[in-house]
C-alpha positions in Angstrom: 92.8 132.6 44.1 93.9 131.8 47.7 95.2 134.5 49.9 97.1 134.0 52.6 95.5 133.9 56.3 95.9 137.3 58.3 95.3 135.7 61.7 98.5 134.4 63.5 96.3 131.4 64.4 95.6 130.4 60.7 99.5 131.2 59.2 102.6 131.6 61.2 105.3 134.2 59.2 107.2 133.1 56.2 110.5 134.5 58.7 109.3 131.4 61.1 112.7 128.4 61.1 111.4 125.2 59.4 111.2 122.7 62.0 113.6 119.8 61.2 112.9 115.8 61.4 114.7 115.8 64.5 113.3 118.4 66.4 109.4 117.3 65.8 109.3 113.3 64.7 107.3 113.2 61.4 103.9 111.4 61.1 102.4 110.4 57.8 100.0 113.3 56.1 97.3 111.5 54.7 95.4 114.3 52.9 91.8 112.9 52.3 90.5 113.2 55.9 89.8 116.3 58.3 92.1 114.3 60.7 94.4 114.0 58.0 94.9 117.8 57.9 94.9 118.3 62.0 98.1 116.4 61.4 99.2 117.7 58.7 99.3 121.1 60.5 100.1 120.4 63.3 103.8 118.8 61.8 103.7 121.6 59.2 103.6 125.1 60.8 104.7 126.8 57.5 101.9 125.8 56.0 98.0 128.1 56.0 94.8 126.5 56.4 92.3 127.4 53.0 88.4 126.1 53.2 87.2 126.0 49.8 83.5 125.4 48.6 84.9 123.0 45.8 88.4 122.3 44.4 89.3 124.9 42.2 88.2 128.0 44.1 89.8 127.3 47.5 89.0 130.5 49.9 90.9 131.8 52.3 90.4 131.3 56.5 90.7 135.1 56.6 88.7 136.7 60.0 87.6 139.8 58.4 86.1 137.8 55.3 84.5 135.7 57.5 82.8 138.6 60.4 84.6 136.0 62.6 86.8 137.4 65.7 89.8 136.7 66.1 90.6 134.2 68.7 92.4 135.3 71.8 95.2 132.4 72.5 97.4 133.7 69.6 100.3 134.3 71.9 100.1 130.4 73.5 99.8 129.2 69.7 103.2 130.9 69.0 104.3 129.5 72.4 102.9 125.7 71.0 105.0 126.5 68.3 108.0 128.1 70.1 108.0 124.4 72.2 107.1 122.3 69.4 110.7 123.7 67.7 112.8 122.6 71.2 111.4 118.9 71.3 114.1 116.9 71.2 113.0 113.7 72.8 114.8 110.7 70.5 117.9 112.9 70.5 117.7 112.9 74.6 117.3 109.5 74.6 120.0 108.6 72.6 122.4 111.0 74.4 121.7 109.3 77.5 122.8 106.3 76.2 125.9 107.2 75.5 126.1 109.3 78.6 129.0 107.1 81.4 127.0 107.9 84.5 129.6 106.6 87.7 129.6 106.3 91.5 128.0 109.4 92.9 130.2 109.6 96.4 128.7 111.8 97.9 125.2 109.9 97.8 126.7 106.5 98.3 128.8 107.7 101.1 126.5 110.0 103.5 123.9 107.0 102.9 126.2 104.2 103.8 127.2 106.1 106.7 123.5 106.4 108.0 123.1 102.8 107.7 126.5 101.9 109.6 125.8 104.3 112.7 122.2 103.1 112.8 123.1 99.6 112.4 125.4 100.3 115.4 122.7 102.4 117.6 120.6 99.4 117.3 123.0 97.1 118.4 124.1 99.2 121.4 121.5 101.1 122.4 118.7 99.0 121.8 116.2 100.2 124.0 117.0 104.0 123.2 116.3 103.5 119.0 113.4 101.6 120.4 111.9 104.7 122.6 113.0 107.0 120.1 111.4 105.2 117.2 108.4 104.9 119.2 108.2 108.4 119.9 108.8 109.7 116.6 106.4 106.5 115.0 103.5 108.3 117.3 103.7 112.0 116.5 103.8 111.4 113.2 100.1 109.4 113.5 98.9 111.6 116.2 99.7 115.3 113.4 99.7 113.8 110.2 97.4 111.0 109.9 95.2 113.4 108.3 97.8 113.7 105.5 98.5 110.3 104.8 94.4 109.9 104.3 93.8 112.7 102.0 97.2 111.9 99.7 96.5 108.6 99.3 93.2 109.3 97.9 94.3 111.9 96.0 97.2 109.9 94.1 94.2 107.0 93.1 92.0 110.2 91.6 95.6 111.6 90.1 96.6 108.0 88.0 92.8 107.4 86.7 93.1 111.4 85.4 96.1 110.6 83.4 95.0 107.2 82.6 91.3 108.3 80.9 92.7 111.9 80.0 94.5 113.3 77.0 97.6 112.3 78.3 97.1 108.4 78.5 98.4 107.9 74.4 101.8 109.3 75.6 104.4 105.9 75.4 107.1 105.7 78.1 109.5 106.1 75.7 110.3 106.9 72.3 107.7 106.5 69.8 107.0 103.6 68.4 109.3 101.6 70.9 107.7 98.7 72.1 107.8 97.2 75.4 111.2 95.3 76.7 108.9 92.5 78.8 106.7 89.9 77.7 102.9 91.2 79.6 102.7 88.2 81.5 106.6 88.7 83.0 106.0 92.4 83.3 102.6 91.7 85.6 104.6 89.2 87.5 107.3 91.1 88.3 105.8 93.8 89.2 103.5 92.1 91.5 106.6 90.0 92.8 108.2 93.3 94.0 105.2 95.6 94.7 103.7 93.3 97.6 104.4 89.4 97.0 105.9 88.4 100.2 103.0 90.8 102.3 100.2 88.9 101.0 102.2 85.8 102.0 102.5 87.3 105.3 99.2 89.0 105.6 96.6 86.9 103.0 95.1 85.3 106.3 96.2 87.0 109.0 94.6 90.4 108.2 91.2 89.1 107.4 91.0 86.6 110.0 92.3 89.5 112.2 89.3 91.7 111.3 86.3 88.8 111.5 87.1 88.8 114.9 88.2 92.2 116.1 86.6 95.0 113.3 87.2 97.8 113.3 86.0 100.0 116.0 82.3 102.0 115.3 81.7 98.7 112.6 80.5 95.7 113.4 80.7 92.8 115.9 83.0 90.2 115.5 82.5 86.7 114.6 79.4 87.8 112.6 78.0 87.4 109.1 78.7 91.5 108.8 82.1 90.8 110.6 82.9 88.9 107.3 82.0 91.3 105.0 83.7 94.0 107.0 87.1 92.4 107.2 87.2 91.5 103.6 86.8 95.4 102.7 89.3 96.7 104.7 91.6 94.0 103.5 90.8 94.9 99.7 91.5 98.5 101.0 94.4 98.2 102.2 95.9 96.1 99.4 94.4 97.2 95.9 94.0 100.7 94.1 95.8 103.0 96.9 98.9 101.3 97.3 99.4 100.3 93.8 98.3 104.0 93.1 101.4 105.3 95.0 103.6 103.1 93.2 101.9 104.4 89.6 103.2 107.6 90.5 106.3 107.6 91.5 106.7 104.9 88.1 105.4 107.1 85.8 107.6 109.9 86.8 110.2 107.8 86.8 109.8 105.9 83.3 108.6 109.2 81.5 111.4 111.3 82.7 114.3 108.7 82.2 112.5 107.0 78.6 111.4 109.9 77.2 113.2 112.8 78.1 116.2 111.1 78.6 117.1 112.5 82.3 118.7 110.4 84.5 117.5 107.4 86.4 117.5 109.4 89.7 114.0 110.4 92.2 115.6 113.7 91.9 115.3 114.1 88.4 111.7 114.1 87.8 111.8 117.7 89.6 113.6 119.1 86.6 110.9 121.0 85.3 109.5 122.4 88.9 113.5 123.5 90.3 115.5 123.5 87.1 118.8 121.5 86.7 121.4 122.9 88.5 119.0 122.5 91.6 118.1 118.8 91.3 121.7 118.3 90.4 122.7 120.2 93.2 122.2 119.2 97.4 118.4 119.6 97.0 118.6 116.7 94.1 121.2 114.4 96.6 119.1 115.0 99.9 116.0 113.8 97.9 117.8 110.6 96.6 120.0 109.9 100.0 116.0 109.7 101.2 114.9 107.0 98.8 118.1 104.9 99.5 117.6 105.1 103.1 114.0 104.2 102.9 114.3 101.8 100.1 117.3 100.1 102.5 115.6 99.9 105.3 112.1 98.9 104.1 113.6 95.6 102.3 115.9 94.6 105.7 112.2 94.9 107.6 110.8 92.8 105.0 113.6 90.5 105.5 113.4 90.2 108.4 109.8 89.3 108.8 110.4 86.6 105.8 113.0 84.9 108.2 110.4 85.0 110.8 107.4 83.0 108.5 109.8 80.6 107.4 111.2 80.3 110.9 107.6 79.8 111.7 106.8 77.1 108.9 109.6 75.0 109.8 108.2 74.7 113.4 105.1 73.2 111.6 106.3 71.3 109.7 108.1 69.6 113.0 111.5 70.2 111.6 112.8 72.5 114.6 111.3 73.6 117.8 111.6 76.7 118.8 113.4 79.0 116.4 115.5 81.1 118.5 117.4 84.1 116.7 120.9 82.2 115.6 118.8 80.1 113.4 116.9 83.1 112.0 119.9 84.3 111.4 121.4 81.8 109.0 117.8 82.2 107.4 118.4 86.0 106.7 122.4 84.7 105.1 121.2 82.4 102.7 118.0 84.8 102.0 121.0 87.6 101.2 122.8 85.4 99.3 120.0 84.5 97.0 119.1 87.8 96.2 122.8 89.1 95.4 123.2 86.4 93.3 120.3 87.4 91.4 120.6 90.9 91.2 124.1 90.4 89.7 123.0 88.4 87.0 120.2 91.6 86.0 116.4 92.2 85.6 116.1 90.0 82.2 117.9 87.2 83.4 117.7 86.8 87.3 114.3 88.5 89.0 112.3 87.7 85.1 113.0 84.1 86.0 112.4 83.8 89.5 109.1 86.0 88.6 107.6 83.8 86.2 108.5 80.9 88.9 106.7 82.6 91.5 103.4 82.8 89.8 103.6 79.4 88.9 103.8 78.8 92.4 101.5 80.4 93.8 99.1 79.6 91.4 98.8 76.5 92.6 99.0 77.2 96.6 96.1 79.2 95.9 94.2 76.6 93.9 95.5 73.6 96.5 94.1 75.7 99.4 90.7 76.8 97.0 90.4 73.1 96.1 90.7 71.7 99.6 89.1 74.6 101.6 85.6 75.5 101.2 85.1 76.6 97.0 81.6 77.1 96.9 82.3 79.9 100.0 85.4 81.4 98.2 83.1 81.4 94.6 80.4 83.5 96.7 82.6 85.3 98.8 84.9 87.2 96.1 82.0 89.1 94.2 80.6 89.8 97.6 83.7 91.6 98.9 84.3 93.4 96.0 80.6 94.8 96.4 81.6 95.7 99.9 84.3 97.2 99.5 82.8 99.3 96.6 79.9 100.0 99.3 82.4 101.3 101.7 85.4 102.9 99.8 84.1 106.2 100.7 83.8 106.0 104.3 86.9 103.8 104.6 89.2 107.0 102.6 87.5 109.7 104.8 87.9 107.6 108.1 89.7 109.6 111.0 89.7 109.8 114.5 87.8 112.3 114.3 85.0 109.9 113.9 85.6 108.2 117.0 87.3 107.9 120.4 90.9 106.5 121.3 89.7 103.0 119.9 89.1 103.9 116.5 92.3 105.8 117.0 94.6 103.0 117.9 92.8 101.0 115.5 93.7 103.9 112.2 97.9 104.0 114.0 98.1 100.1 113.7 96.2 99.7 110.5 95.5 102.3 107.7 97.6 105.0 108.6 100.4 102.3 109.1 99.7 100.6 105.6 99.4 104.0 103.9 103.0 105.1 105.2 104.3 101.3 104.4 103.2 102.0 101.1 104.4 105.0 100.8 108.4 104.2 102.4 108.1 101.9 99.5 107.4 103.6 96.6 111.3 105.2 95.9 112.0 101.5 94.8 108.9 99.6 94.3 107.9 102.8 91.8 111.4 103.4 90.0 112.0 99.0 89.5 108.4 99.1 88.0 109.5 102.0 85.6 112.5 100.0 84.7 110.7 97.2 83.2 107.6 99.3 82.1 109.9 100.9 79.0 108.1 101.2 75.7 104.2 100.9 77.2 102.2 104.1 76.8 100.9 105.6 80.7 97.2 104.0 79.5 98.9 100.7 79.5 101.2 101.6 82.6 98.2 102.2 84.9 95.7 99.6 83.7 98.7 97.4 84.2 100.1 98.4 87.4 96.5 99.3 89.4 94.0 97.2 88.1 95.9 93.8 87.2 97.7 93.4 91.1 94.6 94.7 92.5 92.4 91.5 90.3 94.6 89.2 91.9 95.2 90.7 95.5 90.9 90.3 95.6 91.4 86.8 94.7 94.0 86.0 97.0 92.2 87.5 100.3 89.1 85.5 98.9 90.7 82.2 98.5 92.7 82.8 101.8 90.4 85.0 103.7 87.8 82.8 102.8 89.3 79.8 104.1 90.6 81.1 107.6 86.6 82.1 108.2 85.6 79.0 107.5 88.1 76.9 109.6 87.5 79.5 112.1 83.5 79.6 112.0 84.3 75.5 112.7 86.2 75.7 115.2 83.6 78.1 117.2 80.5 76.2 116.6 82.6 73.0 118.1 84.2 75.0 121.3 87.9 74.7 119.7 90.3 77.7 119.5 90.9 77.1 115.4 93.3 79.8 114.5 93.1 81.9 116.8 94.4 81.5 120.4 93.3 83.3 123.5 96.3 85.1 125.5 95.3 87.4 128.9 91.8 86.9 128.1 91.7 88.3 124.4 91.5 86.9 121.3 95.3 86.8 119.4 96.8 85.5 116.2 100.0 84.3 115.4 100.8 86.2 112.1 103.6 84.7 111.5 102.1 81.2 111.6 98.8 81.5 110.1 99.6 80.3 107.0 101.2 77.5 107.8 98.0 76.9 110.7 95.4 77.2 108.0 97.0 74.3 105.8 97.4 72.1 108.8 93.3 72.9 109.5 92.3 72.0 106.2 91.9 68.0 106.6 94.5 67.3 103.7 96.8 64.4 104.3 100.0 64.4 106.4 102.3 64.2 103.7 100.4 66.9 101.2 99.9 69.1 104.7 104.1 69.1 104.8 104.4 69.5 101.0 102.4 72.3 101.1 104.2 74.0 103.9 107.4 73.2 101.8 105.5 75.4 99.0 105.0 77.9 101.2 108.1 78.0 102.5 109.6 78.0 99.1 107.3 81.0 97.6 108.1 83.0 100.4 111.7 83.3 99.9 111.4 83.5 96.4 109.1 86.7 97.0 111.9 87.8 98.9 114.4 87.6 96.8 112.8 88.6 93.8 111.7 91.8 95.8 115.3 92.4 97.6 117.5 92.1 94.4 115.5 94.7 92.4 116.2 96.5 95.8 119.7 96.0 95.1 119.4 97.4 91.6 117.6 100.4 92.5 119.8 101.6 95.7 123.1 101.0 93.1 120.9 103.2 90.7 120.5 105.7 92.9 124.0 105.7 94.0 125.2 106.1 91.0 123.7 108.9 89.0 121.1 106.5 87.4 123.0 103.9 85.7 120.5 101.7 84.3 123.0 99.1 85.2 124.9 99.8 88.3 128.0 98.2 88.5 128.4 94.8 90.4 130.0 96.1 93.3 127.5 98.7 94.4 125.1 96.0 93.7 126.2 93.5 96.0 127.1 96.4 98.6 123.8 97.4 98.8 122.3 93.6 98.9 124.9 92.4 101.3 124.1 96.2 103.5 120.5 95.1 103.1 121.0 91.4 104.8 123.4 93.2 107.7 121.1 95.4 108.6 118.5 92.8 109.6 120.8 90.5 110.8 122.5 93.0 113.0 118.7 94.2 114.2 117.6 90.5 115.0 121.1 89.7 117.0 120.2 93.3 118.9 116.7 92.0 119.3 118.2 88.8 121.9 115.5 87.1 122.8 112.8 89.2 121.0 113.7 89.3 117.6 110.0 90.6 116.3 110.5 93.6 118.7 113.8 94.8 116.9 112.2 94.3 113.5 109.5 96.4 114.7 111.6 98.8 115.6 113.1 98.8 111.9 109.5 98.9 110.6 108.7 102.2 112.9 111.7 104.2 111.8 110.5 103.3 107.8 107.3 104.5 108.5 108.8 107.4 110.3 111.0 107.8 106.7 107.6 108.1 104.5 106.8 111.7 105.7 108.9 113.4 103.9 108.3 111.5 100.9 104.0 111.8 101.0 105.1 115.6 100.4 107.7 114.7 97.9 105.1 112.8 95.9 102.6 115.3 96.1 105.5 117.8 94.2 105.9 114.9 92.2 102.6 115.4 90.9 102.5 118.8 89.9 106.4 118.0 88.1 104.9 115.3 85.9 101.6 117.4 84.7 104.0 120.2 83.7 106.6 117.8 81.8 103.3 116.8 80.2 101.9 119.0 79.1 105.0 119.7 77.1 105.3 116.6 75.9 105.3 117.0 71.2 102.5 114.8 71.4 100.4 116.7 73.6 102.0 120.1 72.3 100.5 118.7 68.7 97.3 118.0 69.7 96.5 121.9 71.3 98.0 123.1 68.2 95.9 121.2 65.7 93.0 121.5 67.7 93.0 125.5 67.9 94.1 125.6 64.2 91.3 123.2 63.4 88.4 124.8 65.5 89.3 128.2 63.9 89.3 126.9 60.6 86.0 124.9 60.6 84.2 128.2 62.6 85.3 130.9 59.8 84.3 127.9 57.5 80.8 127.5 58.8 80.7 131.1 58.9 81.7 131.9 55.6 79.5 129.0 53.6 76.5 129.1 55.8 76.4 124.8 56.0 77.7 123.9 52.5 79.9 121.2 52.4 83.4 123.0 51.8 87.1 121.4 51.9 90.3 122.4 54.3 93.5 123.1 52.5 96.9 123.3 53.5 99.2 124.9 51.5 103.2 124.9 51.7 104.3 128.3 52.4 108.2 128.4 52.7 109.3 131.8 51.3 112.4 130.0 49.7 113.4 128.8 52.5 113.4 125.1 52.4 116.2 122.9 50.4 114.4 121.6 47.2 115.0 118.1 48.5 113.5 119.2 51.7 110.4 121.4 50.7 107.1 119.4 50.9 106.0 121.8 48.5 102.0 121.4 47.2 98.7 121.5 49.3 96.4 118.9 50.9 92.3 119.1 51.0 90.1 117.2 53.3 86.8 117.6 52.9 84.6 118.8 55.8 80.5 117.1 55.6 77.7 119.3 55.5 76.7 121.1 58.7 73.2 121.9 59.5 70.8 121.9 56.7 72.2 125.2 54.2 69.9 128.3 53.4 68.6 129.4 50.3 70.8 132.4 49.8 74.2 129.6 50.7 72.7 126.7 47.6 72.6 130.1 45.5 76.0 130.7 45.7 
């Protein structure tokens, strides 16, 4: 005969309300397994747990039959159960659908209205935004560069948790949805948006920047070590930290809006830290009036300095002189142009297409510069720097000025601390456009995705290109020749903007593939723009208007066509020194990115607690503490002969017939331990 369990962890009252199918999505129960009945119970909660040593004589989990104590986490099982009851995660979902989300004014307005009076402070007062940016660009290094270091370490430590934890299983989404994008689109847009257009800019720049000037306390330059050096603080700066910030602002994003339904807003993943009305409130505004402004002005830098390469690549190629700012500016139009048009026509159509045509291309720069430059150098040189920079990740996260004099502190303002804010000023729209086209994928998937899969290919692009600038560069110093770098008031200098363009001329190809290549260049740089500035676009209309998935046109082409302005306006206040107004742009972003490095440390705490009430995880604590009871009173009871657990129905009447589950299910537990005499008695 079975009795019913007297501990609240083995039974839960007869009085308890059935939970319905769309409160707690329903599994399969298969019966013949122990896992089988952990999720059995866990979707049953009217149901007691019976461990039996054969079929017809089930006994009963009961702790004073058993000598076993009673365990102390009753009160959070009934609170499992209590939150298992309120789960209503399709039904969000669906609501939201329906939901008609319009133009928030006060977030569009306040934020346009920034833009406009900075836009005009620039133009005006040129010099003042400059000292003032300057100013505020250096107390922010000099008191907080200890902040940016420690956070950005901490956010690679926080994705790889939730990654390898319990919670990686959880989808972005509803369960069993599967993902919108194509894996191979999804990786290339993503990487498209996340950093494309920088490792144009940067790919040989950075490293050919570091071979000769490392950082201070390193190495010398111009050195074997000066090699290895460079090519670790380039993988630093480009691989697991960055794409780390952008994980966590995407998962946020993607679980909150595709699994709990809350609007697409930076403000709504604080739900569960400041409740609704206070994230719907002026707190939730001043947060998303932030990411537009940083999201805005970060993309009219970035456009700015695309103007500026392809400015620079057209001088190579012969086709102009000197490109003075008018021309830039017509550059910076028909960039502006490109992008609206694409963002109009949406993230399937437009920035999926222009993705998938952007890996193509550079594809095969990277294998024309690999095939032409040195390959048996680039096929050593990859596994090399990823050894290094394994080597020296630890000293490279911890690095302060503390650790040195004013060198190693100028050194940290223009470099890491610079890249880590970058990053960061980045990560409102770089993080939520990632979670818009991660939908369906589980956070496993998300960050395997999204941190290791950029980072692969960010490695192999500093290789291909790193490795080819030292090479041309270790040529040019055993023949006397400047190679790519030129010498201005008695110190080495490179032309970032140029050295691209300057490698492919130095690689002995032929005139006509030299120029054809440039073109390619050329080409995959304002594509990266475009595909990176229209899912800009999307985003800022997003956020201006309480989360609509798809913002209406006109906020759309506002945005993009406010975007374009903005650095116009800032290369027409530049005059005659364009790269000084755009650096000016660049100083107030980074200036932007404090008060978000604390926002995404809140962030974190937010997305633990949504979490850990997510049904899936709320399941898994609530089979395993029903489980581990069971098995110990089992043990206990049968001294290591193989018994069975059952699950038995227990509704008072309660359910409809058509409803009631009704019956029991037994899974049969092994042996444990080798049994006594007195247990093979019984």
């Amino acid at each position: 005969m079975t009795r019913r369990a007297k501990d609240p962890l083995m039974a839960i009252n007869s009085d308890t309300k059935p939970t319905t199918p769309e409160e707690l999505p329903a599994d399969d129960h298969p019966a013949a397994t122990p896992a089988a009945t952990h999720n059995a119970h866990a979707e049953r909660p009217d149901e007691s747990i019976s461990v039996s040593p054969d079929e017809t004589n089930p006994a009963v989990l009961d702790a004073e039959d058993g000598g076993v104590e009673p365990l102390p986490d009753a009160e959070e099982y009934e609170q499992i159960i209590e939150e298992l009851r309120h789960a209503k995660t399709e039904q969000a979902v669906s609501a939201r659908r329906n939901r008609k989300l319009t133009l928030d004014k006060v977030t569009f307005g306040i934020t346009g209205a920034i833009a406009v009076a900075f836009v005009v402070w620039g133009f005006v007062g040129r010099d003042s935004l400059s000292e003032t940016s300057k100013g505020a660009l250096n107390w922010v290094m000099e008191y907080t560069g200890w902040l940016f270091m420690v956070l950005a370490s901490l956010f690679v430590v926080f994705v790889l948790w939730l990654a390898l934890g319990k919670f990686g299983n959880i989808p972005l989404g509803k369960d069993g949805e599967k993902p919108e994008f194509r894996t191979i689109s999804w990786v290339a847009m993503m990487f498209a948006a996340g950093m494309g257009i920088g490792l144009m800019f940067y790919g040989v720049a950075e490293p050919l920047y570091h071979y000769i000037s490392p950082p201070p306390g390193t190495v010398d330059g111009r050195t074997p070590a000066a090699i290895q050096t460079a090519m670790a603080t380039s993988i630093f700066h480009w691989t697991l930290h960055p794409w780390a910030m952008y994980a966590v602002v995407g998962i946020a994003m993607a679980y909150g809006t595709y699994r709990l339904g809350r609007k697409q807003l930076v403000s709504a993943a604080f739900t569960s830290l400041f409740g609704i009305r206070m994230v719907e409130g002026p707190l939730g505004k001043f947060i998303n009036i932030l990411a537009i402004f940083a999201t805005l002005f970060g993309t009219a830098a970035s456009l700015g300095l695309g103007a500026l390469q392809i400015g620079s690549g057209m001088t190579s190629n012969g086709w102009l002189g000197e490109v003075g700012t008018p021309v830039l500016v017509v550059i910076v139009a028909i960039l502006t142009f490109c992008f609206v048009a694409s963002a109009v026509s949406g993230i399937s159509r437009g920035i999926q297409w222009l993705s998938n045509i952007n890996m193509v291309l550079a594809v095969v720069l990277a294998l024309i510069v690999f095939v032409a430059g040195p390959t048996l150098f680039i096929l050593n040189l990859i596994p090399s720097a990823v050894g290094d920079y394994a080597r020296d990740l630890a000293e490279m996260s911890s690095r302060t000025e503390a650790v040195g004099d004013d060198a190693l502190r100028s050194w940290m303002t223009s470099w890491t601390i610079f890249y880590w804010a970058w990053w960061i000023s980045w990560t409102p729209f770089v993080g939520m456009f990632i979670a818009r086209i991660s939908r369906g994928r589980t956070i496993r998937q998300f960050v395997t995705g999204v941190l290791l899969v950029p980072s692969i290919v960010s490695v192999i692009w500093f290789g291909i290109f790193g490795g080819a600038a030292f090479h041309v560069q270790q040529e040019a110093d055993k023949a006397g020749t400047p190679g790519l770098v030129t010498m201005v008031n008695g110190a080495p200098s490179i032309n970032f903007d140029g050295a691209l363009f300057d490698l492919v001329k130095n690689l002995g190809m032929p005139g006509w593939l030299t120029g054809a290549v440039i073109v390619l260049a050329m080409v995959l740089v304002a594509i990266f723009f475009v595909t990176g500035a229209d899912a800009a676009s999307i985003v800022m209309g997003s956020l201006s208007s309480n989360g609509a998935e798809h913002p209406r046109r006109g906020v759309v082409i506002f945005w993009g066509s406010l975007t374009g302005a903005v650095a116009a306006v800032m290369l027409l206040a530049g005059g005659d020194e364009p790269s000084e107004a755009l650096s000016g742009l660049q100083r107030v972003t980074i200036v932007a990115a404090l008060p978000f490095i604390v926002v995404m440390l809140l962030l974190c705490f937010a997305l633990v607690k949504d979490l850990r009430r997510d049904p899936l995880s709320l399941r898994r604590r609530l089979a395993t503490s029903v489980v581990e009871r069971a098995i110990r009173t089992g043990v206990e009871q049968h001294r290591g002969v193989q018994f069975d657990l059952v699950t038995r129905h227990d509704c008072a009447e309660k359910c409809p017939d058509s409803d009631c589950p009704g019956g029991t299910a037994t899974g049969s537990i092994p042996v444990v331990g080798n049994p006594t005499p007195e247990s093979r008695d019984k």
